[in-house]
KOLDREN-157435 format. One line per 3 residues: their letters; for each residue x, y, z of N, C-alpha, C. Coordinates in Angstrom, 3 decimals. Example, Ala and Ser with C-alpha at 12.3 -4.5 7.8 and 13.67 -1.06 7.14 Angstrom:
AS	13.190:-5.690:7.800:12.300:-4.500:7.800:13.200:-3.300:7.800 ~ 12.850:-2.250:7.080:13.670:-1.060:7.140:12.900:0.030:7.870
***
This chain:
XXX	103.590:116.808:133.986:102.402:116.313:133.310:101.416:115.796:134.348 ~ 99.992:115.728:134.228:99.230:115.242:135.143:98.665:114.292:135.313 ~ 98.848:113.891:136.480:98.450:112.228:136.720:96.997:111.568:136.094
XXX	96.083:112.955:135.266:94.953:111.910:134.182:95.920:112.250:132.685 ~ 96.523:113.056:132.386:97.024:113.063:131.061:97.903:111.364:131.450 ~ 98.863:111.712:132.543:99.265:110.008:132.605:98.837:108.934:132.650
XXX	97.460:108.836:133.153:96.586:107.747:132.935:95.824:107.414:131.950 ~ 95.780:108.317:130.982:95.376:108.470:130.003:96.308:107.969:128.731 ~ 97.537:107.820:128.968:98.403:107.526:128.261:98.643:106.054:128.062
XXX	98.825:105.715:129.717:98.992:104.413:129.813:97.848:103.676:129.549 ~ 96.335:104.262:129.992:95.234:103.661:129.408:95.023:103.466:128.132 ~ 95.685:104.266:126.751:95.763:104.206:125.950:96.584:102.677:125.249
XXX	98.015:103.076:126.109:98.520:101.999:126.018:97.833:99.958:126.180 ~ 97.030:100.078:126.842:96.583:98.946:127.434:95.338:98.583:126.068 ~ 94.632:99.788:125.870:94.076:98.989:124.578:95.010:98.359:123.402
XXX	95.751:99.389:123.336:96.662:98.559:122.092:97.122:97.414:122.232 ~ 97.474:96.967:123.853:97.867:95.789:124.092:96.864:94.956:124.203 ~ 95.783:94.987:124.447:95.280:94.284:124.375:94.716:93.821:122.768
XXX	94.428:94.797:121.946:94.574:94.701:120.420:95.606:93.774:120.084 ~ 96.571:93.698:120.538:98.323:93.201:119.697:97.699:91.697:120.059 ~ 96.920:91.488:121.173:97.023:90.009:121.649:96.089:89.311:120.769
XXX	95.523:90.000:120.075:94.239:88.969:118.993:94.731:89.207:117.824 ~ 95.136:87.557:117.318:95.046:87.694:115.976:94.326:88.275:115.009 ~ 94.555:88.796:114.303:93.609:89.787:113.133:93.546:91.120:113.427
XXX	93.717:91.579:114.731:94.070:92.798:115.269:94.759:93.880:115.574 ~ 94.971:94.612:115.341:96.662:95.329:115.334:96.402:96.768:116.541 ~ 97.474:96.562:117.153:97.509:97.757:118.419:97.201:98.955:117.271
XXX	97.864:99.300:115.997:98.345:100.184:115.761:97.138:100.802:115.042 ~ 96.166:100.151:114.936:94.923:100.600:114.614:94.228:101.397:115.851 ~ 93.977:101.018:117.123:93.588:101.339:117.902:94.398:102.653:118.115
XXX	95.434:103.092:117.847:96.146:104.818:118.005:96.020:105.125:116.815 ~ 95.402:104.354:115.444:95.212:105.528:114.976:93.615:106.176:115.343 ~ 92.606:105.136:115.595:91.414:105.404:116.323:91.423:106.465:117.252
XXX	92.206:106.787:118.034:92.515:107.170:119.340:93.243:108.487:118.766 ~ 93.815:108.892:117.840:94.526:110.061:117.018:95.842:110.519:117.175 ~ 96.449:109.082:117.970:97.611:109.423:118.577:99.062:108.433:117.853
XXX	98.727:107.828:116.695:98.847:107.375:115.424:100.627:107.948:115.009 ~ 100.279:109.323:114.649:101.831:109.906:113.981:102.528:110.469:115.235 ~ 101.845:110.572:116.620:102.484:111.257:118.053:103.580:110.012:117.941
XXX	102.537:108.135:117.918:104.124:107.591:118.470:104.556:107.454:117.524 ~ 104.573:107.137:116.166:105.754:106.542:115.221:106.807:107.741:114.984 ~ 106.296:109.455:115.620:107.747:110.475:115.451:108.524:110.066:117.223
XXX	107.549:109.941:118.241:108.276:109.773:119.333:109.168:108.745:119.226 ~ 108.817:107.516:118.576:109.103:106.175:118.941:111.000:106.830:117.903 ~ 110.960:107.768:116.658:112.156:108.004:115.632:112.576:108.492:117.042
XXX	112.286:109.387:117.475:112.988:110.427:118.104:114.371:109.815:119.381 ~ 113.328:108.625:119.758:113.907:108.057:120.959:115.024:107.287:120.461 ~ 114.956:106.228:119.249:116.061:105.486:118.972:117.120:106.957:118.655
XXX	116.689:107.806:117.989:117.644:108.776:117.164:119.121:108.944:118.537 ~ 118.215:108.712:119.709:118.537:109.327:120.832:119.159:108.487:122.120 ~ 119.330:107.153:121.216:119.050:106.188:122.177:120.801:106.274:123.221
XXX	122.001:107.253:122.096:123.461:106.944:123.227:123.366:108.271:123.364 ~ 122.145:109.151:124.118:122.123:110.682:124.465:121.591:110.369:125.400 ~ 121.838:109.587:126.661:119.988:109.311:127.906:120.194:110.522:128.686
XXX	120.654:111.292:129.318:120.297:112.478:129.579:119.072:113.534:128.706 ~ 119.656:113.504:128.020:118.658:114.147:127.090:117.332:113.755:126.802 ~ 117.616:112.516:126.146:116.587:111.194:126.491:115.389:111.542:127.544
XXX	115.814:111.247:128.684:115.182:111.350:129.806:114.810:112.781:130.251 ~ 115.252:113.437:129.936:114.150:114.857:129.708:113.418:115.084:128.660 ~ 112.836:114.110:127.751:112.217:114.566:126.499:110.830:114.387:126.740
XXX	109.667:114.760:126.685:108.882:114.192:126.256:108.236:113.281:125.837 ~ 108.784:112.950:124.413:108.611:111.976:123.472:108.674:110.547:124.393 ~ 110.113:110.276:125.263:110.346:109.415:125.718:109.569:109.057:126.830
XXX	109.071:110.031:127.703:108.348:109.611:128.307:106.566:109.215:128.210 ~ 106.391:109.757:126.743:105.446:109.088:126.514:105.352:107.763:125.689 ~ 106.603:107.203:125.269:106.530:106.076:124.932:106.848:105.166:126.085
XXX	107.768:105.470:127.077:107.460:104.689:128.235:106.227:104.616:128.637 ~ 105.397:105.598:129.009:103.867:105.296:129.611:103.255:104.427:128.466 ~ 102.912:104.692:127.624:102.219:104.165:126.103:102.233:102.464:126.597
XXX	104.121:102.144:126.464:104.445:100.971:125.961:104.263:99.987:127.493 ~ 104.513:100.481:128.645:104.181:100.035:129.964:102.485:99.531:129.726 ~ 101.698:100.425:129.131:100.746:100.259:129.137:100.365:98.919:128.069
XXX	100.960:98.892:127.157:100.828:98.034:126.013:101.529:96.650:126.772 ~ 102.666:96.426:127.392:103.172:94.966:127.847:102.303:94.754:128.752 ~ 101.719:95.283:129.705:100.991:94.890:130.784:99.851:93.970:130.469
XXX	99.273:95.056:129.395:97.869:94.560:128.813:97.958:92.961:127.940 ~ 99.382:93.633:127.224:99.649:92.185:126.300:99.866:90.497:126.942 ~ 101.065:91.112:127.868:101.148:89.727:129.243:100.080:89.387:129.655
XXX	98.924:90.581:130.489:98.066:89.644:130.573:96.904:89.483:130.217 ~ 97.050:89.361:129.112:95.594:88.992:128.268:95.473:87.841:126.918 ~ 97.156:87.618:127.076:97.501:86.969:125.783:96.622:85.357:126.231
XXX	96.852:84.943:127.125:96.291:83.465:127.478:95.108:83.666:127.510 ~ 93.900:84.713:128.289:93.032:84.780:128.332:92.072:85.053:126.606 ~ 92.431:85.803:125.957:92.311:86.133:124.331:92.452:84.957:123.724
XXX	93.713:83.879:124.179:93.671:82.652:123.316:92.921:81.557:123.375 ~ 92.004:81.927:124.915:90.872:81.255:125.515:89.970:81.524:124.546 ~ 89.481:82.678:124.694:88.375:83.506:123.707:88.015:83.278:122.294
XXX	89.023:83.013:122.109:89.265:83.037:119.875:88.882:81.553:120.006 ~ 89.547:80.729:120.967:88.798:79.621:121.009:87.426:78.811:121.202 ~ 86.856:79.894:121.890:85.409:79.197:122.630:84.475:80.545:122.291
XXX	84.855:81.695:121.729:83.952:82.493:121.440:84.437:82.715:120.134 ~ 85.083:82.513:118.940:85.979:82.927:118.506:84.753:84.165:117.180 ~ 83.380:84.070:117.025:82.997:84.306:116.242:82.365:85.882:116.979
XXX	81.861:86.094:117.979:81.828:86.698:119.113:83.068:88.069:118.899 ~ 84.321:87.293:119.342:85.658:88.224:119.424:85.928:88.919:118.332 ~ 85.484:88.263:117.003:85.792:88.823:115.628:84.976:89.521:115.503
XXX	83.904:89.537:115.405:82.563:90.576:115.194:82.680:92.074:116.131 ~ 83.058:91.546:116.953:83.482:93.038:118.199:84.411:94.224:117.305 ~ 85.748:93.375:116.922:86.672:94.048:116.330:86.200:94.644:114.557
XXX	85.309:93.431:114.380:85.131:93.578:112.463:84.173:95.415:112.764 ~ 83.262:95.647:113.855:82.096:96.727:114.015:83.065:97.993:114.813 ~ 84.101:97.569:115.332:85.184:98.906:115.887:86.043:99.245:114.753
XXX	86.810:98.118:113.890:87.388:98.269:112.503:86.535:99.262:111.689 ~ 85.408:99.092:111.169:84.637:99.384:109.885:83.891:101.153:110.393 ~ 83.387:101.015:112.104:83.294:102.385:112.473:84.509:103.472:112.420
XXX	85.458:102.816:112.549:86.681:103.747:112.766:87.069:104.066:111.351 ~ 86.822:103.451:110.373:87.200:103.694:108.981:86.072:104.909:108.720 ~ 84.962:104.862:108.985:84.081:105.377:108.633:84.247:106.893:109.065
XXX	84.319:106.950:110.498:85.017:108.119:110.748:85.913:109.129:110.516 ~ 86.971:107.768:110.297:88.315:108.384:110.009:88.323:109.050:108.306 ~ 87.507:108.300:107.723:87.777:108.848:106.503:86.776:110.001:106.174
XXX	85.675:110.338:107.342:84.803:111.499:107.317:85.559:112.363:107.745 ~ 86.038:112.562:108.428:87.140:113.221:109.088:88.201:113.718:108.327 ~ 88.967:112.999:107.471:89.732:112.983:106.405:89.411:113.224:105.167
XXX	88.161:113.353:104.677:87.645:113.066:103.244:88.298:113.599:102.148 ~ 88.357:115.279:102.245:89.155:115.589:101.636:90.933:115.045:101.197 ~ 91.237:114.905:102.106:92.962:114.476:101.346:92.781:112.611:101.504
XXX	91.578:112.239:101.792:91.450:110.788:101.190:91.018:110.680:99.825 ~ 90.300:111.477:99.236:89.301:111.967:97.888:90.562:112.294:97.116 ~ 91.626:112.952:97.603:92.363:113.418:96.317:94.065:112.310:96.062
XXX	93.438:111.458:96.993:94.556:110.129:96.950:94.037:109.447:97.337 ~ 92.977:108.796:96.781:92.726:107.740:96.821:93.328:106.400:96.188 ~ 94.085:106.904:95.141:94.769:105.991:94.557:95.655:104.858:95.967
XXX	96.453:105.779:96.442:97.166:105.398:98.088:96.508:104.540:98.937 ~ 94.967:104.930:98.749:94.280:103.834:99.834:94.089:102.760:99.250 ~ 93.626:102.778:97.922:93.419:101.151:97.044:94.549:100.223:96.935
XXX	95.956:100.976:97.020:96.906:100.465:97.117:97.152:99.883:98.601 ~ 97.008:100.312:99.712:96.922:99.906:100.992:95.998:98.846:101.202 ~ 94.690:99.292:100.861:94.033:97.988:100.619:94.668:96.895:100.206
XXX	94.596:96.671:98.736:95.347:95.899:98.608:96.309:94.607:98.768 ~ 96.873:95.993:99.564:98.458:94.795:100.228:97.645:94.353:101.599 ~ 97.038:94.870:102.299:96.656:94.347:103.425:95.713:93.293:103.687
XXX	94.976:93.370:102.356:94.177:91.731:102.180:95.377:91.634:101.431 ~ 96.086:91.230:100.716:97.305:90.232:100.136:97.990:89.521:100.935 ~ 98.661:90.576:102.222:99.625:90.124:102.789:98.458:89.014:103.998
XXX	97.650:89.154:104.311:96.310:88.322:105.512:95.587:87.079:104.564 ~ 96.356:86.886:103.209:95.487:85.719:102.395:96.569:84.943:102.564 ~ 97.690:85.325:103.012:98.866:84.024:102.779:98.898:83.068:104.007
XXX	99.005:81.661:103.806:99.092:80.550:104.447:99.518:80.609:105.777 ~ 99.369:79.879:106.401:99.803:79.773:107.770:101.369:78.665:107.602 ~ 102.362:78.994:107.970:103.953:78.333:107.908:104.055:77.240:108.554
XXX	104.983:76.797:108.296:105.706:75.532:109.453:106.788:76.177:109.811 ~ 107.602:76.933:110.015:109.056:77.342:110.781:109.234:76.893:111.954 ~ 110.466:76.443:112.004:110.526:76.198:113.326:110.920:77.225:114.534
XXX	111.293:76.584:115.832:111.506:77.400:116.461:113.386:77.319:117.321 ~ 113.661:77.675:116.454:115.037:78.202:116.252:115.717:79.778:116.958 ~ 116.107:79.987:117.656:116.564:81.466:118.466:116.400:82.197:116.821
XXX	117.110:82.002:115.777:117.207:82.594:114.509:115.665:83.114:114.234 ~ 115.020:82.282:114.354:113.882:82.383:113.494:112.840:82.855:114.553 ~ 113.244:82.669:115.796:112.420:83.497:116.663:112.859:85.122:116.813
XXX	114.126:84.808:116.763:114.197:86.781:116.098:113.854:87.066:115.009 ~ 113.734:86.564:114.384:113.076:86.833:112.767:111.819:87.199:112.848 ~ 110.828:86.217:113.980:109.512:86.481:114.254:109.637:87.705:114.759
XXX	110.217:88.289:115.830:110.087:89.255:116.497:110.074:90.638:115.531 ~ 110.984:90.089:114.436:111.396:91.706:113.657:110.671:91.723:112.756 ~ 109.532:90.745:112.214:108.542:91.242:111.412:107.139:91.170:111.882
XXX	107.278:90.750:113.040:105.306:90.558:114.209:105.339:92.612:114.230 ~ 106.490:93.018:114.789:106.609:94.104:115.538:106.390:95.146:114.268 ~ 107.132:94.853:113.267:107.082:95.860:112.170:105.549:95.596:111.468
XXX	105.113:94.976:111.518:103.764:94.532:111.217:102.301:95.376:112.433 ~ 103.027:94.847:113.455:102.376:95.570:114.503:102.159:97.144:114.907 ~ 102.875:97.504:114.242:102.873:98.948:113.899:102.199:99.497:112.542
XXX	101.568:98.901:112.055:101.089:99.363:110.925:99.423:98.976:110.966 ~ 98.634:99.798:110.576:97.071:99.723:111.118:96.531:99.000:109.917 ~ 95.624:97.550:110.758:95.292:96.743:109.488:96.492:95.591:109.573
XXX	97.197:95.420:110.195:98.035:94.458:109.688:98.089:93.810:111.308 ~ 97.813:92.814:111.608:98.072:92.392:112.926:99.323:91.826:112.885 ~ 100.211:91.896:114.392:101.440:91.315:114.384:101.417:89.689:115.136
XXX	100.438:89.699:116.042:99.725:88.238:116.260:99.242:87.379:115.023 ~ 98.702:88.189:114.197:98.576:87.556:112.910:99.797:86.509:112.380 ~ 100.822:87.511:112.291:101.819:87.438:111.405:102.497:86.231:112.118
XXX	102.426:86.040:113.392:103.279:84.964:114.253:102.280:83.403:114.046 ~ 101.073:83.595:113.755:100.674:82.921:113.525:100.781:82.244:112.501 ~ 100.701:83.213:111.118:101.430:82.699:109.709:102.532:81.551:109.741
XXX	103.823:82.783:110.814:104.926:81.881:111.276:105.519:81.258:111.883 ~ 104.171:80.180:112.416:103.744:79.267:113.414:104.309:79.553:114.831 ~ 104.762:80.718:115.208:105.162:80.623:116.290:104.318:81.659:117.735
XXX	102.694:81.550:117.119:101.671:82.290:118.428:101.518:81.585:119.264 ~ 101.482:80.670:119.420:100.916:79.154:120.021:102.537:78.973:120.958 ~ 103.536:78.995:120.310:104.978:78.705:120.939:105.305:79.821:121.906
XXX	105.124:81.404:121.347:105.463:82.157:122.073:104.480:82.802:123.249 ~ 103.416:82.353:123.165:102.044:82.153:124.434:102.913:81.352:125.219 ~ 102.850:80.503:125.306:103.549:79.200:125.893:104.637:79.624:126.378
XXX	105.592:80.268:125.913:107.087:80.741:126.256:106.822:81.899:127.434 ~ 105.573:82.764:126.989:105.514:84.058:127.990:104.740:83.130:129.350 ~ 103.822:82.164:128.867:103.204:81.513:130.295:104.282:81.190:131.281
XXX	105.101:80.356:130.569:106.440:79.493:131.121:107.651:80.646:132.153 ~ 107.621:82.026:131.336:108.286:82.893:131.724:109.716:82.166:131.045 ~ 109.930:81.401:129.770:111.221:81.246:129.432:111.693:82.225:128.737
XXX	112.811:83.049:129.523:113.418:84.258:129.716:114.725:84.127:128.150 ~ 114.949:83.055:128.246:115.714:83.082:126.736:114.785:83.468:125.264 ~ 113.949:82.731:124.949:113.045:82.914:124.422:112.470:84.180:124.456
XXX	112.083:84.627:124.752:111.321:86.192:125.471:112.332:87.108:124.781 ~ 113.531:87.197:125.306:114.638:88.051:125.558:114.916:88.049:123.932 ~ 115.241:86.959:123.048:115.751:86.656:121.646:114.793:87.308:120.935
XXX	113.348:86.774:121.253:111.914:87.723:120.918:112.161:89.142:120.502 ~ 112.220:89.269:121.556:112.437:91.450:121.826:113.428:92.171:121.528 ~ 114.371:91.131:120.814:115.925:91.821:120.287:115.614:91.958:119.285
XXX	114.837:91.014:118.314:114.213:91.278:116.820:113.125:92.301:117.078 ~ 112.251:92.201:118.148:110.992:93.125:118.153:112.024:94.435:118.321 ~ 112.705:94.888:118.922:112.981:96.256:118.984:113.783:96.568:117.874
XXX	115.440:95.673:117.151:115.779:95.577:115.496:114.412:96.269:114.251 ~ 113.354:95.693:114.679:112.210:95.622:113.838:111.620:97.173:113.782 ~ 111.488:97.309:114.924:110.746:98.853:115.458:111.411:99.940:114.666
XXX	113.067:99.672:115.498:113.879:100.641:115.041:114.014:100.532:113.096 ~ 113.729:100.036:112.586:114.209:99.439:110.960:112.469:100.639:110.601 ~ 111.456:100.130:110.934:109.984:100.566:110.517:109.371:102.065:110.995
XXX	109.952:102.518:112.224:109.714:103.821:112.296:110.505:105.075:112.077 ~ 111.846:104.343:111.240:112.154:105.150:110.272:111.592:105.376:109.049 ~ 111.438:104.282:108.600:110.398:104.545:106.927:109.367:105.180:107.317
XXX	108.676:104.972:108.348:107.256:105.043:108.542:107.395:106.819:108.724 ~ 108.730:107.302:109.821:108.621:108.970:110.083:108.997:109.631:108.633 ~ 109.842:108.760:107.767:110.212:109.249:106.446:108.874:109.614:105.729
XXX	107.981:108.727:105.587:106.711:108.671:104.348:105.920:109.662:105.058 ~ 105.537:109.899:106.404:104.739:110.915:107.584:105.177:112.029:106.960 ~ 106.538:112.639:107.414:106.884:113.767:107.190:107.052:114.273:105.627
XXX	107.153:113.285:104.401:107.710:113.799:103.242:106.075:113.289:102.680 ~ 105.218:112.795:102.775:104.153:112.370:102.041:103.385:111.817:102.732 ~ 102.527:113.252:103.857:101.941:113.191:104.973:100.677:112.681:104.720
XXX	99.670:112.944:103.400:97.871:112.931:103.184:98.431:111.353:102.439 ~ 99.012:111.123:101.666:99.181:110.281:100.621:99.568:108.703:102.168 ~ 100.474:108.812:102.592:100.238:108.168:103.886:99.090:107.979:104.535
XXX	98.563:108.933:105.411:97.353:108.436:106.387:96.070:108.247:104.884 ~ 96.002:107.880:103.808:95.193:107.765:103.238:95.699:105.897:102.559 ~ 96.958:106.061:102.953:97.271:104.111:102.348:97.114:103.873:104.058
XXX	97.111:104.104:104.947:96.919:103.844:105.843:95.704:103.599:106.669 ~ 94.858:104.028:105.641:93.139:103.784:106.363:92.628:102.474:105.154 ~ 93.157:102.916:104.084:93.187:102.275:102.773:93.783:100.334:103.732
XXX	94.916:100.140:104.420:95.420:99.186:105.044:94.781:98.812:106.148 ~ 93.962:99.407:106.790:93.282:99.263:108.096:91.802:98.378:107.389 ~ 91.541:99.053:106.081:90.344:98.155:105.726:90.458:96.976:105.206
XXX	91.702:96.513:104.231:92.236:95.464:103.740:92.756:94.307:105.169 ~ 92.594:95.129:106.205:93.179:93.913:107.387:91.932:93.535:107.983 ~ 90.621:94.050:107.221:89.442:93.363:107.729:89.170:91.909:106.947
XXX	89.894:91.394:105.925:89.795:89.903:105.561:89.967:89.103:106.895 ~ 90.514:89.211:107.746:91.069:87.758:108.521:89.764:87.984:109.625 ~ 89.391:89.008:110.420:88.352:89.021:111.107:87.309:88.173:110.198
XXX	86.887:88.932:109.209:85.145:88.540:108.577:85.516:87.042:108.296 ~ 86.961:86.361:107.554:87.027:84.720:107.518:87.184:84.443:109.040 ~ 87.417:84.799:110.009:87.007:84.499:110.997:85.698:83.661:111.772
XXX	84.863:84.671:111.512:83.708:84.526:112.047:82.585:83.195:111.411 ~ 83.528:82.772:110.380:82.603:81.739:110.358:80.938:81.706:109.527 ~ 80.351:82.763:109.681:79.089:83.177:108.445:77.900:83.412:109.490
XXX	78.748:83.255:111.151:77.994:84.249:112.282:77.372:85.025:112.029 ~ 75.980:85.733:111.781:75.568:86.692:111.194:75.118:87.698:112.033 ~ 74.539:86.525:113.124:74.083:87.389:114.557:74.996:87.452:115.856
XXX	75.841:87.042:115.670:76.894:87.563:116.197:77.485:89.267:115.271 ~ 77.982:88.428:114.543:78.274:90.217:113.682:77.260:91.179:113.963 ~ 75.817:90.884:114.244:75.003:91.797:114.126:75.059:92.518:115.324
XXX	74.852:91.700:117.084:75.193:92.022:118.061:76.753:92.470:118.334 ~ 77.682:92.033:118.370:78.804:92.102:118.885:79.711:93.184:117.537 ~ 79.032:93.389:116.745:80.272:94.107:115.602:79.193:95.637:116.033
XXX	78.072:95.883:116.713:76.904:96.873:116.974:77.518:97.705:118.096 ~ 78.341:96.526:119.097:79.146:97.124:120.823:80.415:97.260:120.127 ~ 81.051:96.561:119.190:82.461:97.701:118.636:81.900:98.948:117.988
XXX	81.504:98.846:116.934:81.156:99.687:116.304:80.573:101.403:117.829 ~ 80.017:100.920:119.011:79.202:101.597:120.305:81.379:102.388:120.682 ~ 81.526:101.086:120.548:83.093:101.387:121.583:84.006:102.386:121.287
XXX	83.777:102.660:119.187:84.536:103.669:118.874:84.147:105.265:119.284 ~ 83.007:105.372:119.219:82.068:106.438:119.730:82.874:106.826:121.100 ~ 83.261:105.606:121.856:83.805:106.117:123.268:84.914:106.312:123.019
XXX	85.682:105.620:122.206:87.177:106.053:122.198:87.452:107.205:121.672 ~ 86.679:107.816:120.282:87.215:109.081:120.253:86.571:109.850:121.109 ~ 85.662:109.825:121.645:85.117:111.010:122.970:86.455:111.180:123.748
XXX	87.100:109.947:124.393:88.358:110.011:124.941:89.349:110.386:124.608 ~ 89.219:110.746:123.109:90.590:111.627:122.252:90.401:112.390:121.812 ~ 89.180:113.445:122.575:88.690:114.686:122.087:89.719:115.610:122.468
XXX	91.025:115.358:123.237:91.919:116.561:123.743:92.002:117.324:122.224 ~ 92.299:118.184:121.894:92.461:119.096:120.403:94.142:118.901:120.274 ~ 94.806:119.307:121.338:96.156:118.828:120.844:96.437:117.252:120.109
XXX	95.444:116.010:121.104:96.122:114.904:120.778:95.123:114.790:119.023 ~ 94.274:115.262:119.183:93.782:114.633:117.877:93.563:115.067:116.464 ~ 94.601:116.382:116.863:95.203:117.237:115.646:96.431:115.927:114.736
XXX	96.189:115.035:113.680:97.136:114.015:113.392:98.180:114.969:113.016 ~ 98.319:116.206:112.549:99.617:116.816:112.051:100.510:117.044:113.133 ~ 99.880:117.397:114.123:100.830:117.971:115.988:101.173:116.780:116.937
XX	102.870:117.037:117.236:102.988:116.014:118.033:102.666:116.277:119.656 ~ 102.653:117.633:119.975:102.587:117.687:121.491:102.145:118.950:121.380
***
């Protein structure tokens, strides 16, 4: 493979990570923006399917593009998570407006793009909707922080995080533990971290089975609750912002500019065929 298809991968990767690190945001929006959406949730089946075969493994494809992808995604996530929690703080109306004008362009697209098998299931997207403002109206928790309950966080931030419209920073926030696990990755406390990523990968493996199940057996009816969910996860941005207007106007104008660049960057025809994995 060639060292821009590889940079291209991992560059890919790094937006999502940097997506995963803002609340209200979800990596998994940004690949489906990017058209590379159903490439990882069959790579990501393929690899667990595969996980006591590593020979095989390690000649696949699949696997090596979820290594580049996901290299690209921790890098970005480590380091941007403190800097992002700077941001939401001291710009926080600013940061939301960026994402609310890349959100609402990418819908716009995506469903021009799609119209047809969004038009004839639409029912699927109202339902996605839906749940995705439902599940972003519920309270913020008290849980503590318990190894238990920090794998617990891990196995529903991650399964969350994979789904476009649904942030998994969100979700840790709900279950008070964004603020704890910032803190834990600053600290580098390696117990913590480690308990984290045993639920985050439990989680993965549990969600991109359903997720390759509903892809492959109820492919239009899917990416149509799935754009349908990407718009319902625009509640927590717009309560965000506060009633910023000119902020939204400027800063939601350079997301809205940014999607324009991202799919130029996913003009390959293989990657942005959503039915083809490679």
């Amino acid at each position: 493979m060639s060292l821009k298809k590889n940079a291209k991968t991992f560059f890919y990767g790094c937006l999502m990570g940097v997506s995963d690190a803002i609340p209200g945001v979800s990596g998994a929006t940004i690949a489906l923006i990017l058209g590379i959406y159903e490439k990882l949730i069959l790579s990501l089946s393929f690899c667990f399917n595969n996980v006591f075969r590593p020979i095989a493994l390690l000649k696949a494809k699949e696997f090596w593009f979820i290594a580049k992808l996901y290299f690209g995604v921790f890098v970005a996530l480590f380091a941007s998570l403190n800097l992002m929690n700077t941001l939401i703080k001291t710009q926080e109306a600013r940061v939301f407006s960026f994402f609310i004008g890349l959100i609402l362009a990418s819908i716009f697209v995506l469903s021009k793009k799609n119209w047809r098998v969004i038009r004839k299931n639409i029912t699927f997207g109202i339902i996605g909707f839906a749940l995705g403002f439902l599940i972003l109206s519920l309270s913020e928790g008290q849980a503590s922080h318990s190894l238990p309950v920090i794998f617990g966080s891990g196995f529903v931030a991650i399964s969350a995080m994979i789904l476009p419209g649904i942030s998994g920073s969100y979700v840790l926030v709900m279950l008070n533990q964004y603020e704890y696990m910032a803190s834990a990755v600053s600290s580098l406390n390696l117990i913590i971290i480690c308990v984290f990523i045993a639920g985050a990968l439990a989680g993965l493996f549990a969600m991109t089975k359903i997720l390759r199940w509903l892809i492959k057996k109820y492919h239009n009816q899917s990416i149509t609750f799935l754009v349908g969910l990407m718009a319902g996860g625009l509640r927590t941005p717009f309560a965000r912002i506060g009633g910023d207007v000119v902020s939204l106007a400027i800063f939601g104008l350079a997301g809205a500019g940014c999607v324009l660049i991202l799919f130029f960057l996913s003009k390959d025809k293989k990657e942005s065929k959503q039915t083809e994995i490679f």
